[in-house]
mmCIF file as gemmi writes it, N, C-alpha and C atoms, coordinates in Angstrom:
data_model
loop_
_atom_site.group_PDB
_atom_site.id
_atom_site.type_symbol
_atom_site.label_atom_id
_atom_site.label_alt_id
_atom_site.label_comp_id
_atom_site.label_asym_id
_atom_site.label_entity_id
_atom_site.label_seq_id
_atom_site.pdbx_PDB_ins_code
_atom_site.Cartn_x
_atom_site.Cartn_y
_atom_site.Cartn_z
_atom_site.occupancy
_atom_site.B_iso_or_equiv
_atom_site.pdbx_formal_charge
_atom_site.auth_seq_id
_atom_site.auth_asym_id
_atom_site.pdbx_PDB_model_num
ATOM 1 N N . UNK Axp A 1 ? 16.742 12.257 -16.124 1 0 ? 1 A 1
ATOM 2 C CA . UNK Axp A 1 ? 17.105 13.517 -15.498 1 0 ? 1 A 1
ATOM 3 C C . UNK Axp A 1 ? 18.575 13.484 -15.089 1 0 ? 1 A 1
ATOM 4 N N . UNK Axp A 2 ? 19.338 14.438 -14.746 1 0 ? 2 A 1
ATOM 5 C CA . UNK Axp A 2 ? 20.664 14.557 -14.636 1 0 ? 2 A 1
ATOM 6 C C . UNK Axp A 2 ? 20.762 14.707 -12.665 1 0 ? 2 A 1
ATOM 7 N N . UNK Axp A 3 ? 21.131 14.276 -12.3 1 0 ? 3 A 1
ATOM 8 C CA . UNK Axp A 3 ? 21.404 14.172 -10.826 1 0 ? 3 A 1
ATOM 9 C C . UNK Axp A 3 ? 22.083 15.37 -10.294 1 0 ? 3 A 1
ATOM 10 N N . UNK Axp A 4 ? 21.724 16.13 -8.905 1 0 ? 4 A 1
ATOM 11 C CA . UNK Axp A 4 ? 21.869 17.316 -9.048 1 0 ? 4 A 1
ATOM 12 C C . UNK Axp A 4 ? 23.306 17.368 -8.023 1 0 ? 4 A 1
ATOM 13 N N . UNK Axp A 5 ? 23.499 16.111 -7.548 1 0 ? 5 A 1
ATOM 14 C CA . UNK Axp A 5 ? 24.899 15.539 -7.004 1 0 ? 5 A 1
ATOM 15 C C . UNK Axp A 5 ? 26.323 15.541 -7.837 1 0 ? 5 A 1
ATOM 16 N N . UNK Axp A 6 ? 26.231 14.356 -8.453 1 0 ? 6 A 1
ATOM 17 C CA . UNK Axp A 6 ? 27.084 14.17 -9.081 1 0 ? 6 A 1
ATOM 18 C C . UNK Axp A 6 ? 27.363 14.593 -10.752 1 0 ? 6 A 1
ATOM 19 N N . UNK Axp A 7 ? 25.74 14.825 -11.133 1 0 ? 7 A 1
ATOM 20 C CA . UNK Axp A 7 ? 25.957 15.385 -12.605 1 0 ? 7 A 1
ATOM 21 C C . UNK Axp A 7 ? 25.653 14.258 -13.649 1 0 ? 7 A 1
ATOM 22 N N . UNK Axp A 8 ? 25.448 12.922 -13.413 1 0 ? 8 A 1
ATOM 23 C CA . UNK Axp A 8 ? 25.427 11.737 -14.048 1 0 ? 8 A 1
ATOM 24 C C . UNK Axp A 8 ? 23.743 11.926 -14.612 1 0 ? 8 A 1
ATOM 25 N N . UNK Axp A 9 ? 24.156 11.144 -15.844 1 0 ? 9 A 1
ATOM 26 C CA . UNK Axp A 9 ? 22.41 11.172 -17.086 1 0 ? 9 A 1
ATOM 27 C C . UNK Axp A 9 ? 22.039 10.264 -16.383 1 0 ? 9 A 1
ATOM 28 N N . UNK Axp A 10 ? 21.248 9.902 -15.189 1 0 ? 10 A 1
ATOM 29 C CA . UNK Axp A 10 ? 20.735 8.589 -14.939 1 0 ? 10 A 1
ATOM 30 C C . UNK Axp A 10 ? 19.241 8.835 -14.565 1 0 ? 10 A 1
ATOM 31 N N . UNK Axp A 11 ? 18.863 7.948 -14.111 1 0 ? 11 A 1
ATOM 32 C CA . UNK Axp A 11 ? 17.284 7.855 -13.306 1 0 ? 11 A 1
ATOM 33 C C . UNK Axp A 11 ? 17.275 8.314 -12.113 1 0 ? 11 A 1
ATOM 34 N N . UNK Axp A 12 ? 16.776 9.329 -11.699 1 0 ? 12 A 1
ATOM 35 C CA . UNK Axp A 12 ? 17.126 10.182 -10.314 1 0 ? 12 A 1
ATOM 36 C C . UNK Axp A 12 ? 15.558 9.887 -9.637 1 0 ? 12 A 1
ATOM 37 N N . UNK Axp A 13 ? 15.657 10.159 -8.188 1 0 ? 13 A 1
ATOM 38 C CA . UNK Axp A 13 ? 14.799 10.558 -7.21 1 0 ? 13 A 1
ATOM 39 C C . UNK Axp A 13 ? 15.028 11.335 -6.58 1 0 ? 13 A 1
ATOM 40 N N . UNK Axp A 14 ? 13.844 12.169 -5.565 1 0 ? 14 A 1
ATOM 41 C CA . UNK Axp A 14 ? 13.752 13.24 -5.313 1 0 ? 14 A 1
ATOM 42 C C . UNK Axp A 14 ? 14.367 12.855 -3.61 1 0 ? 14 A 1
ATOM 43 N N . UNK Axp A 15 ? 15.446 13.601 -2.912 1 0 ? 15 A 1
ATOM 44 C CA . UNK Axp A 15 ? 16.319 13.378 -1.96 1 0 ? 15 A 1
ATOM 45 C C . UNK Axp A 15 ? 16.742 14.132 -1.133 1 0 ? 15 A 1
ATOM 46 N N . UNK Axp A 16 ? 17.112 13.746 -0.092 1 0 ? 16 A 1
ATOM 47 C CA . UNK Axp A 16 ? 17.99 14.758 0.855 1 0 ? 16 A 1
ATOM 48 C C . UNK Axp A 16 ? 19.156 14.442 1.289 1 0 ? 16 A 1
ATOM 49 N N . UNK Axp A 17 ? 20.268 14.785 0.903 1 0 ? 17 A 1
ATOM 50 C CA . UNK Axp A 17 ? 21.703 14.511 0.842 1 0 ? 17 A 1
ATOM 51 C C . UNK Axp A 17 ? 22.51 15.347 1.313 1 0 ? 17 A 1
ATOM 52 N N . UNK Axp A 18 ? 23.167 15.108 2.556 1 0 ? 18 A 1
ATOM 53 C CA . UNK Axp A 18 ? 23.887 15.796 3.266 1 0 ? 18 A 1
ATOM 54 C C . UNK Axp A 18 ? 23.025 17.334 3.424 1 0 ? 18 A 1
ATOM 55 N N . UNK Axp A 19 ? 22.243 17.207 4.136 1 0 ? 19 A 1
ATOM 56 C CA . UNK Axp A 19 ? 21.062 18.178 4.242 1 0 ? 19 A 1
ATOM 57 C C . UNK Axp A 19 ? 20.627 19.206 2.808 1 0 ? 19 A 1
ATOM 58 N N . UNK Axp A 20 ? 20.768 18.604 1.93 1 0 ? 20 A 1
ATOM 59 C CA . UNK Axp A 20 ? 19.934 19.3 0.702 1 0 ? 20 A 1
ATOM 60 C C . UNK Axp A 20 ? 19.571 18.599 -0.227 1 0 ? 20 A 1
ATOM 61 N N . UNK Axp A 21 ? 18.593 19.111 -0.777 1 0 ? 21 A 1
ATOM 62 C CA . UNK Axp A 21 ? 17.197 18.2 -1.483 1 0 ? 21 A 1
ATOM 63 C C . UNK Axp A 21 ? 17.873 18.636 -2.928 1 0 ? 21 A 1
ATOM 64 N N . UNK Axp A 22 ? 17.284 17.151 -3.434 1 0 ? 22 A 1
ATOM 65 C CA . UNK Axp A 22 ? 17.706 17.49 -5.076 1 0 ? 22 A 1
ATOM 66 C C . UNK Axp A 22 ? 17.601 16.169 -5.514 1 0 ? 22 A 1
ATOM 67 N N . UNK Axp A 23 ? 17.473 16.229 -7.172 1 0 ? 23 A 1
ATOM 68 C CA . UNK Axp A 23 ? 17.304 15.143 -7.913 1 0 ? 23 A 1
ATOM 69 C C . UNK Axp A 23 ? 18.661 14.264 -7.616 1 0 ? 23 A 1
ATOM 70 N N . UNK Axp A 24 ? 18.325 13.103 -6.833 1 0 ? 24 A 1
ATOM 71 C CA . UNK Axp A 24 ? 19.718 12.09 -6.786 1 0 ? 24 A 1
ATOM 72 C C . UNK Axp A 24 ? 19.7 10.476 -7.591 1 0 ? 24 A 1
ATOM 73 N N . UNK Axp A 25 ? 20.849 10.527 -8.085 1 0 ? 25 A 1
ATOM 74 C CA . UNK Axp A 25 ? 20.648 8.793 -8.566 1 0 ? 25 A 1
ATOM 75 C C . UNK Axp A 25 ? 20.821 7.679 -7.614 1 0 ? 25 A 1
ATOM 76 N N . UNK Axp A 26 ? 20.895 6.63 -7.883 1 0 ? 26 A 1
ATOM 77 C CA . UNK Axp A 26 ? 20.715 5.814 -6.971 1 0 ? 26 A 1
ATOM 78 C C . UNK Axp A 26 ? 22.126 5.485 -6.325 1 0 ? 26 A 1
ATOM 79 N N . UNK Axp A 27 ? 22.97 5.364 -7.23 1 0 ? 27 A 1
ATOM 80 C CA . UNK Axp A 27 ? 24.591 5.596 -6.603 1 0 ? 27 A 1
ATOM 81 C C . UNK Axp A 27 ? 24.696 6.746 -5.607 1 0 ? 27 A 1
ATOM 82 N N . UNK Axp A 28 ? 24.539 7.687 -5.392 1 0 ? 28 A 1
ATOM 83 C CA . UNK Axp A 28 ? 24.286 9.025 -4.397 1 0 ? 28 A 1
ATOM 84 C C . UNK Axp A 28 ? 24.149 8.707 -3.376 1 0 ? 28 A 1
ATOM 85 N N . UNK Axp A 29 ? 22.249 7.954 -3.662 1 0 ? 29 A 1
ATOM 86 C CA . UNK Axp A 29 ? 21.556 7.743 -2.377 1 0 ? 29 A 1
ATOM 87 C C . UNK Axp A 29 ? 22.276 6.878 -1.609 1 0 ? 29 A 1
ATOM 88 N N . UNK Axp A 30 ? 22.458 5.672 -2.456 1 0 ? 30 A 1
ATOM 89 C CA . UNK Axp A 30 ? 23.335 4.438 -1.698 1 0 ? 30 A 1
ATOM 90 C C . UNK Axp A 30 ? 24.826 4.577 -0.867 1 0 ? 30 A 1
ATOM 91 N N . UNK Axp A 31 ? 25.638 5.978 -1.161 1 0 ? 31 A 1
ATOM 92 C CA . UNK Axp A 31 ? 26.371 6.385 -0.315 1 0 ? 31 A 1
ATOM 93 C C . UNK Axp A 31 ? 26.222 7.196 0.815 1 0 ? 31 A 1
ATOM 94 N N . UNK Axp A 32 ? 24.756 7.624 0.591 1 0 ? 32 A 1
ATOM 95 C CA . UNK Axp A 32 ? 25.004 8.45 1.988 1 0 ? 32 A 1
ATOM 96 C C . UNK Axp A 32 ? 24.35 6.877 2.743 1 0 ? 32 A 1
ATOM 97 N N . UNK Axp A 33 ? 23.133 6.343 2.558 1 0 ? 33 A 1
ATOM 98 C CA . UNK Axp A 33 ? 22.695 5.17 3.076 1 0 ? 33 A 1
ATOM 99 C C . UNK Axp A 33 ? 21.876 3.895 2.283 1 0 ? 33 A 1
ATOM 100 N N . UNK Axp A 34 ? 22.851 2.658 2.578 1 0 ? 34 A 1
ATOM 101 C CA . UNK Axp A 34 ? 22.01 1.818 1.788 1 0 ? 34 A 1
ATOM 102 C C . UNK Axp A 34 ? 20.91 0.973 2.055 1 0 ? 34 A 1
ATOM 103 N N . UNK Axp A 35 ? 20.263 1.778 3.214 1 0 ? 35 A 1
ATOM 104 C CA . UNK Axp A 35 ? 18.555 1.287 3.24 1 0 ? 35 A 1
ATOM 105 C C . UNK Axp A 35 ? 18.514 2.83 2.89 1 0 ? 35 A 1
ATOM 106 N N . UNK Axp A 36 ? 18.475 3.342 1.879 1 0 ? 36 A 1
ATOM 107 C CA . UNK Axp A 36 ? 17.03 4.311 1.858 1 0 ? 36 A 1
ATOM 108 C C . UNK Axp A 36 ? 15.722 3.816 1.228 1 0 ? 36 A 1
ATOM 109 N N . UNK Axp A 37 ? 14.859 4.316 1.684 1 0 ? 37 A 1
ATOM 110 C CA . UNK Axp A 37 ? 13.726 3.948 1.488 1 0 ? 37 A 1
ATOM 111 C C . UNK Axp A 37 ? 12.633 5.156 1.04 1 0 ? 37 A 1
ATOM 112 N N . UNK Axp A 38 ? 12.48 5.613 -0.217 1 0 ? 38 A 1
ATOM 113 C CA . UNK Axp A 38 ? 11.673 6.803 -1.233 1 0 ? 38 A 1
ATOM 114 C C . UNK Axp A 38 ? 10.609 6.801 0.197 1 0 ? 38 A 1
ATOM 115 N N . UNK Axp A 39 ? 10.701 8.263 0.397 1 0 ? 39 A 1
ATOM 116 C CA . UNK Axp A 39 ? 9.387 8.762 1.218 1 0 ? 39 A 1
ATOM 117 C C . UNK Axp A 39 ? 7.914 8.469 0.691 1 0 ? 39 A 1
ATOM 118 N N . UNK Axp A 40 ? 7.122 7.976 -0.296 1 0 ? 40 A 1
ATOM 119 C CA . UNK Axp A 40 ? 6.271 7.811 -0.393 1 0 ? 40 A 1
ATOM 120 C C . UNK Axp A 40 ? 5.874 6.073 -0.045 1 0 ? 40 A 1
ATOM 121 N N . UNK Axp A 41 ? 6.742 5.042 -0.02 1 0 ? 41 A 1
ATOM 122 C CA . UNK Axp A 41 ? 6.806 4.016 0.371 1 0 ? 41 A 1
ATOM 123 C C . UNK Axp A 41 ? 6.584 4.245 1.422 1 0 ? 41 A 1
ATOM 124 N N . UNK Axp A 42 ? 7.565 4.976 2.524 1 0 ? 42 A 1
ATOM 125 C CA . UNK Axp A 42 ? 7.462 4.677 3.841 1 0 ? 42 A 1
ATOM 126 C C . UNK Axp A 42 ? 5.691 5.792 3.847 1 0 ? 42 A 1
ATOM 127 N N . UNK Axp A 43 ? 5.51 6.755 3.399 1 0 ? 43 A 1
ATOM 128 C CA . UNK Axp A 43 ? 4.272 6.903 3.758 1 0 ? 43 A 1
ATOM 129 C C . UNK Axp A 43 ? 3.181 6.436 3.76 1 0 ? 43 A 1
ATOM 130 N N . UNK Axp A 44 ? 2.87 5.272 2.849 1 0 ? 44 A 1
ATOM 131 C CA . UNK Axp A 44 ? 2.029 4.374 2.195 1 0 ? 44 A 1
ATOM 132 C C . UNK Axp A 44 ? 1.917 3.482 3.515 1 0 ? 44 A 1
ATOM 133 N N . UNK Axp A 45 ? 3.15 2.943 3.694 1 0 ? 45 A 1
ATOM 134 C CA . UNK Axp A 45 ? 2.944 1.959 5.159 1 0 ? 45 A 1
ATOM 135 C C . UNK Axp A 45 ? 2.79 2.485 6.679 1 0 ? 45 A 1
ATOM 136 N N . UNK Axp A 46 ? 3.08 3.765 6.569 1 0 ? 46 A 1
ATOM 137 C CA . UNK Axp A 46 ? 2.953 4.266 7.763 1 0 ? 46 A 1
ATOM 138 C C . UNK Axp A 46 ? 1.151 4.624 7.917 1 0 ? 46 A 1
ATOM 139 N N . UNK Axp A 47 ? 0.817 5.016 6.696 1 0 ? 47 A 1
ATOM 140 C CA . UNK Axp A 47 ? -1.034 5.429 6.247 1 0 ? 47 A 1
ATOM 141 C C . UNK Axp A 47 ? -1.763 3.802 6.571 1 0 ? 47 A 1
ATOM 142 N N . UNK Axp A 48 ? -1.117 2.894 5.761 1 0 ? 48 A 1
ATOM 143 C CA . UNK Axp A 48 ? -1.788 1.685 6.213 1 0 ? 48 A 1
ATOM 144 C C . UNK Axp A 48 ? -1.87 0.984 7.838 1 0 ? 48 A 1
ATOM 145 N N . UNK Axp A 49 ? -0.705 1.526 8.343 1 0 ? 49 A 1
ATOM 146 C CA . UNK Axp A 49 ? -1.1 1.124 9.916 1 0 ? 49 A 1
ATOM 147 C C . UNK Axp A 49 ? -2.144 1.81 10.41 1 0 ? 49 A 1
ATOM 148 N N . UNK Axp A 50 ? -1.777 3.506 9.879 1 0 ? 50 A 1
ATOM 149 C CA . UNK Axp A 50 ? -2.583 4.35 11.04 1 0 ? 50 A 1
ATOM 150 C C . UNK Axp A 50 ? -3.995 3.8 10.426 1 0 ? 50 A 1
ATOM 151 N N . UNK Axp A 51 ? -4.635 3.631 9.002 1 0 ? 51 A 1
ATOM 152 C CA . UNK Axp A 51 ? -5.875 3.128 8.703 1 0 ? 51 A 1
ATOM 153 C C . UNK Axp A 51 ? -6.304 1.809 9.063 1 0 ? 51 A 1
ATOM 154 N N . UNK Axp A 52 ? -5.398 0.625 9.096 1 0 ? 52 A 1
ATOM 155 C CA . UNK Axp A 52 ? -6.02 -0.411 9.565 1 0 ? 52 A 1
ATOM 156 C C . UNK Axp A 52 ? -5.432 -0.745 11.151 1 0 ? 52 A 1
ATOM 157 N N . UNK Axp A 53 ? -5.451 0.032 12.179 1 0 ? 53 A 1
ATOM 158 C CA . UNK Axp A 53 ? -4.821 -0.176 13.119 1 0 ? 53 A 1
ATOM 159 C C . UNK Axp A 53 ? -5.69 -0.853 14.24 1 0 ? 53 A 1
ATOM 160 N N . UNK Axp A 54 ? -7.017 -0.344 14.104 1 0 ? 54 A 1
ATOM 161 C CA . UNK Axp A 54 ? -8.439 -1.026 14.877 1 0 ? 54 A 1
ATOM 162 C C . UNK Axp A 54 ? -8.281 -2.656 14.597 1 0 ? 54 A 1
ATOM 163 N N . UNK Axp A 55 ? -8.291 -2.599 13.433 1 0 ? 55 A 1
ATOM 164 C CA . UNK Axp A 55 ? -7.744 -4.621 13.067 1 0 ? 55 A 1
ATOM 165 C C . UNK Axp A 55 ? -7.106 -4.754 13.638 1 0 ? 55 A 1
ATOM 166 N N . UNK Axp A 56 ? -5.823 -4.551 14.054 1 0 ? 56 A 1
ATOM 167 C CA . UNK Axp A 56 ? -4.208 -5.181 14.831 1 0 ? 56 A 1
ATOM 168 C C . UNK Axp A 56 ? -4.733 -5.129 15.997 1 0 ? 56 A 1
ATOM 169 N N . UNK Axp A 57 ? -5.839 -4.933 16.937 1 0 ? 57 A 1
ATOM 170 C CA . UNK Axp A 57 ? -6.207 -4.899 18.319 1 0 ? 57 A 1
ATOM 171 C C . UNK Axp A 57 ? -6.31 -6.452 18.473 1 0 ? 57 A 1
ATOM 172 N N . UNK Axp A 58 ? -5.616 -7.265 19.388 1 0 ? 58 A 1
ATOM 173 C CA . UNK Axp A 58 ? -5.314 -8.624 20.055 1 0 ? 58 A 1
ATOM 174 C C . UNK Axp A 58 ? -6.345 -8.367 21.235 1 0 ? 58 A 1
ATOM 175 N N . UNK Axp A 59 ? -7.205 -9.219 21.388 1 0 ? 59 A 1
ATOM 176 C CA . UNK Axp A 59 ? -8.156 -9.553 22.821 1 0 ? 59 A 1
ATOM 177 C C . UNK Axp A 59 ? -7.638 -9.405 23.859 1 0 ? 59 A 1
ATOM 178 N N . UNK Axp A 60 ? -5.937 -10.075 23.982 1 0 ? 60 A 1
ATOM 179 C CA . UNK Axp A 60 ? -5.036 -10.313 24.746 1 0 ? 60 A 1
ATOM 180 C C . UNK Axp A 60 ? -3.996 -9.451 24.557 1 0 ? 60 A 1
ATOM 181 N N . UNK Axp A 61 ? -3.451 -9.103 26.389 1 0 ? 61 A 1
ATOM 182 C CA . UNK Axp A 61 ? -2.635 -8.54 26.186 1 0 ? 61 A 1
ATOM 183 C C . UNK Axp A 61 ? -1.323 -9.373 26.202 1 0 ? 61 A 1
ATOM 184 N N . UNK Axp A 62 ? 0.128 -8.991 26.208 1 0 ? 62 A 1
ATOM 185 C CA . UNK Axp A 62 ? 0.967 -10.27 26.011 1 0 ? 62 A 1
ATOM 186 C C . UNK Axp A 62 ? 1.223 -10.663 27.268 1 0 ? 62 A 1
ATOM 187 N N . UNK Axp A 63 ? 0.323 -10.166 28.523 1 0 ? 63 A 1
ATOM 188 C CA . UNK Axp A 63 ? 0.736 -10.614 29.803 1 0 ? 63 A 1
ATOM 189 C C . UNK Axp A 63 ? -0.438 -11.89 29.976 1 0 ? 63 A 1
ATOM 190 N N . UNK Axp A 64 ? -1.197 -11.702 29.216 1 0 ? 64 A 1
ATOM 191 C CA . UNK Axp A 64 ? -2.681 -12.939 29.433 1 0 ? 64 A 1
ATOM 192 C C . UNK Axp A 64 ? -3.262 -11.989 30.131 1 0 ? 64 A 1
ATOM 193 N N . UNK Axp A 65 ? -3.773 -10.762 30.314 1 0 ? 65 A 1
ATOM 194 C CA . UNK Axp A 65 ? -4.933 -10.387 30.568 1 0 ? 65 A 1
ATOM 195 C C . UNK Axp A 65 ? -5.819 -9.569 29.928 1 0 ? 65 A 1
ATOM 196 N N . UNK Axp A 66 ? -7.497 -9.343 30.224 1 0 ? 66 A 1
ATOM 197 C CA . UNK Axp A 66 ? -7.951 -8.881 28.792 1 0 ? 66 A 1
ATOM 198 C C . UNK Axp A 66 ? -7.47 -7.163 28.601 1 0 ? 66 A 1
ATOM 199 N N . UNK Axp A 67 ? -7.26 -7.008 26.908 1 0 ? 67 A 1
ATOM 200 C CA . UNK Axp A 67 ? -7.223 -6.06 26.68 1 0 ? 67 A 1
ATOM 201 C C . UNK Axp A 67 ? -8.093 -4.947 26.55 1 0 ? 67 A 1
ATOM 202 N N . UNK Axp A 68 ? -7.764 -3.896 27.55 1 0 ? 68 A 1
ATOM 203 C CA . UNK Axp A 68 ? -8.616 -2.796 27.614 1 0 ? 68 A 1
ATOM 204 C C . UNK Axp A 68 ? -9.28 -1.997 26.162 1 0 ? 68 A 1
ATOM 205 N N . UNK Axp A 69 ? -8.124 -1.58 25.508 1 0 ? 69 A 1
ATOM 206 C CA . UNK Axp A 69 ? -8.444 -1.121 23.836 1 0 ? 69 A 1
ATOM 207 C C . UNK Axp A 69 ? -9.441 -1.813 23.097 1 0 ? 69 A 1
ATOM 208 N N . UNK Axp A 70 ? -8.977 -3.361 23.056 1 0 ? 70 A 1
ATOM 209 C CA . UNK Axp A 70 ? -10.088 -4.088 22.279 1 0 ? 70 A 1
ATOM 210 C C . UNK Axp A 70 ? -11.395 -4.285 22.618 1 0 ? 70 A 1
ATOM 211 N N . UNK Axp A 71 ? -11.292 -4.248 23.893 1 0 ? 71 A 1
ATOM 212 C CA . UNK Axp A 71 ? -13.148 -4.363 24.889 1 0 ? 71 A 1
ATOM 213 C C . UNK Axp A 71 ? -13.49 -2.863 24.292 1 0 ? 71 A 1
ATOM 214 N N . UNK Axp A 72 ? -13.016 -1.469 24.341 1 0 ? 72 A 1
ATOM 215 C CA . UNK Axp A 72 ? -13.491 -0.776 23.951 1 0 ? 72 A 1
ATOM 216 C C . UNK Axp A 72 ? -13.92 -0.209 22.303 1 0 ? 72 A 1
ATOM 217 N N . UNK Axp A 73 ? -12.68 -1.204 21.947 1 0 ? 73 A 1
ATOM 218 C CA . UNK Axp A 73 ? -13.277 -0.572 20.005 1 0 ? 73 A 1
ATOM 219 C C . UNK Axp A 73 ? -14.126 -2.055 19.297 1 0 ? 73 A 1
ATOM 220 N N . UNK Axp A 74 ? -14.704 -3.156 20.345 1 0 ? 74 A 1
ATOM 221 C CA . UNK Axp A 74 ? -15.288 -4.109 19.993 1 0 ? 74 A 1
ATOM 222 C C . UNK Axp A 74 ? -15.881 -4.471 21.321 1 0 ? 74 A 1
ATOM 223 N N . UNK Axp A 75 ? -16.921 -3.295 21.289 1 0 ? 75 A 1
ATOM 224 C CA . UNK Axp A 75 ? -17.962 -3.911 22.457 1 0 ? 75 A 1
ATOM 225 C C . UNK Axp A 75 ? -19.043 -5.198 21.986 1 0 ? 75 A 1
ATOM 226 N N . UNK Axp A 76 ? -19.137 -5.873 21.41 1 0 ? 76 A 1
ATOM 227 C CA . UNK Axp A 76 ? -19.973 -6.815 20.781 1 0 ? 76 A 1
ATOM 228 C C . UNK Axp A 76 ? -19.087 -8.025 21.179 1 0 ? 76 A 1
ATOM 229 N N . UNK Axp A 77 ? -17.992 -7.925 20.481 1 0 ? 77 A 1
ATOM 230 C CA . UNK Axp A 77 ? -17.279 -9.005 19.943 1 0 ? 77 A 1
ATOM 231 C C . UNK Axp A 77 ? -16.596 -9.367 21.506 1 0 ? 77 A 1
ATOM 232 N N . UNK Axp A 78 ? -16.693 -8.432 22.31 1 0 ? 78 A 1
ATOM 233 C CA . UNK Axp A 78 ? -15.677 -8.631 23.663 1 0 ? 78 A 1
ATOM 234 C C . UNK Axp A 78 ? -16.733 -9.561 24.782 1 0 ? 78 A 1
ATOM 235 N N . UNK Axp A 79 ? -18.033 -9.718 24.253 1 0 ? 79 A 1
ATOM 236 C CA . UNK Axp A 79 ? -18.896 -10.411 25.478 1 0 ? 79 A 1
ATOM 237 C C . UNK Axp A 79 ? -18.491 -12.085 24.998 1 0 ? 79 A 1
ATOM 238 N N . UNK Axp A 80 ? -17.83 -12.323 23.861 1 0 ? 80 A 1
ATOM 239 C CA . UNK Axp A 80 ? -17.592 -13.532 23.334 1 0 ? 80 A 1
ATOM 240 C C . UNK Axp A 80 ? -16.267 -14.136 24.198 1 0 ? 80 A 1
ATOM 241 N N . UNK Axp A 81 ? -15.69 -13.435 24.531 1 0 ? 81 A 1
ATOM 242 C CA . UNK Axp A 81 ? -13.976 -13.381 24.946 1 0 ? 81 A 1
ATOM 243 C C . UNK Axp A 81 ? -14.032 -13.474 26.723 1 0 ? 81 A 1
ATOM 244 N N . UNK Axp A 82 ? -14.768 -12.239 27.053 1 0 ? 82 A 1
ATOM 245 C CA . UNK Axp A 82 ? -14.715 -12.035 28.596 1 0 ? 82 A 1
ATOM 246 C C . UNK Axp A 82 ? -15.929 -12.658 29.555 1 0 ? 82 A 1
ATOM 247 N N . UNK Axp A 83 ? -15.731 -12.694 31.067 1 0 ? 83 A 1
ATOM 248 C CA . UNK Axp A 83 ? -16.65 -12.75 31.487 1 0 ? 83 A 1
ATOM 249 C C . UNK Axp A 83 ? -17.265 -11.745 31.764 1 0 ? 83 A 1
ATOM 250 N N . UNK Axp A 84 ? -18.749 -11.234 32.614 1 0 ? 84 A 1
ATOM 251 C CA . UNK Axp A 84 ? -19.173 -9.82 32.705 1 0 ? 84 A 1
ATOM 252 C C . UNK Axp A 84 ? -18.463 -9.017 33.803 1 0 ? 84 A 1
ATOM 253 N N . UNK Axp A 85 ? -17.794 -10.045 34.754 1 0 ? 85 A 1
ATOM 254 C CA . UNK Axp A 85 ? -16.563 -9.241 35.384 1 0 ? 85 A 1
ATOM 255 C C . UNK Axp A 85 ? -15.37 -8.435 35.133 1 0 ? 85 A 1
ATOM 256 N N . UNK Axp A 86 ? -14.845 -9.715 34.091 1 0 ? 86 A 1
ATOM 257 C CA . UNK Axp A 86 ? -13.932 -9.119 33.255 1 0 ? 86 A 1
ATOM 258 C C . UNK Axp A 86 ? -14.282 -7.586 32.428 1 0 ? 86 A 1
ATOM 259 N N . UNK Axp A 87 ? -15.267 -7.297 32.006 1 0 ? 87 A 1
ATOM 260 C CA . UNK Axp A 87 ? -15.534 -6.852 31.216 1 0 ? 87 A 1
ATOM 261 C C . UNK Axp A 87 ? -15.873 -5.465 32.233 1 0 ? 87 A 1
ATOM 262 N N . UNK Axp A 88 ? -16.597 -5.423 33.041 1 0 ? 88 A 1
ATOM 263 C CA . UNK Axp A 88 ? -17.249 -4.039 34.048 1 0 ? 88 A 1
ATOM 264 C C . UNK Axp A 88 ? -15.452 -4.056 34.247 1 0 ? 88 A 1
ATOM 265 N N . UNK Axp A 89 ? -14.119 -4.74 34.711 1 0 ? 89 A 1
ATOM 266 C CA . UNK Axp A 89 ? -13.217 -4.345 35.092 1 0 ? 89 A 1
ATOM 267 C C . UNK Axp A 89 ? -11.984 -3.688 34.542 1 0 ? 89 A 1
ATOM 268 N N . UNK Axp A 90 ? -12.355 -4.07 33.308 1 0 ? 90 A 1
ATOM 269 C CA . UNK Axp A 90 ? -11.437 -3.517 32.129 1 0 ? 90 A 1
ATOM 270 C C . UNK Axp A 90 ? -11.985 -2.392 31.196 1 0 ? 90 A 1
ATOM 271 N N . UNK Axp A 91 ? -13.176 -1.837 31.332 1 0 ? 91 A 1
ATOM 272 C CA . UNK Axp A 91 ? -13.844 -1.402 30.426 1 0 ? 91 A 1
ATOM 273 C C . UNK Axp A 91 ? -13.916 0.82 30.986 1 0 ? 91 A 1
């Protein structure tokens, strides 16, 4: 495809450059910024947190005390971790 920037025959992606969208090559992108990162990448990883985010729940919080979130999205698994104090106090 022809880049809707500069005009060059190259391999373009779909972009926003100096606030307007258009087929850009990679020389383009890399001048306005050279981390860009294609919006469907970053959506892919942003979808995989929000879907596996119940996994990333730590027992612990980083202060050493129990975590409230995890006692609640792992009531089973939290009688293994806490005592029944802990647990009526965080819950």
């Amino acid at each position: 495809m022809i880049c809707d920037f500069c005009g060059a025959s190259k391999p373009t992606t779909g972009a926003v450059l100096n606030g307007k969208f258009g087929q850009a090559c990679k020389a383009c992108v890399y001048q306005v910024s050279r981390q860009a990162i294609p919006g469907s990448a970053q959506y892919s990883r942003d979808r995989d947190r929000e879907d596996n985010l119940r996994d990333l729940i730590q027992p612990w919080t980083n202060k050493g005390l129990p975590n409230r979130e995890f006692i609640l999205a792992y009531p089973e698994e939290s009688k293994s971790y806490f005592t029944p104090s802990q647990l009526e106090q965080y819950s």
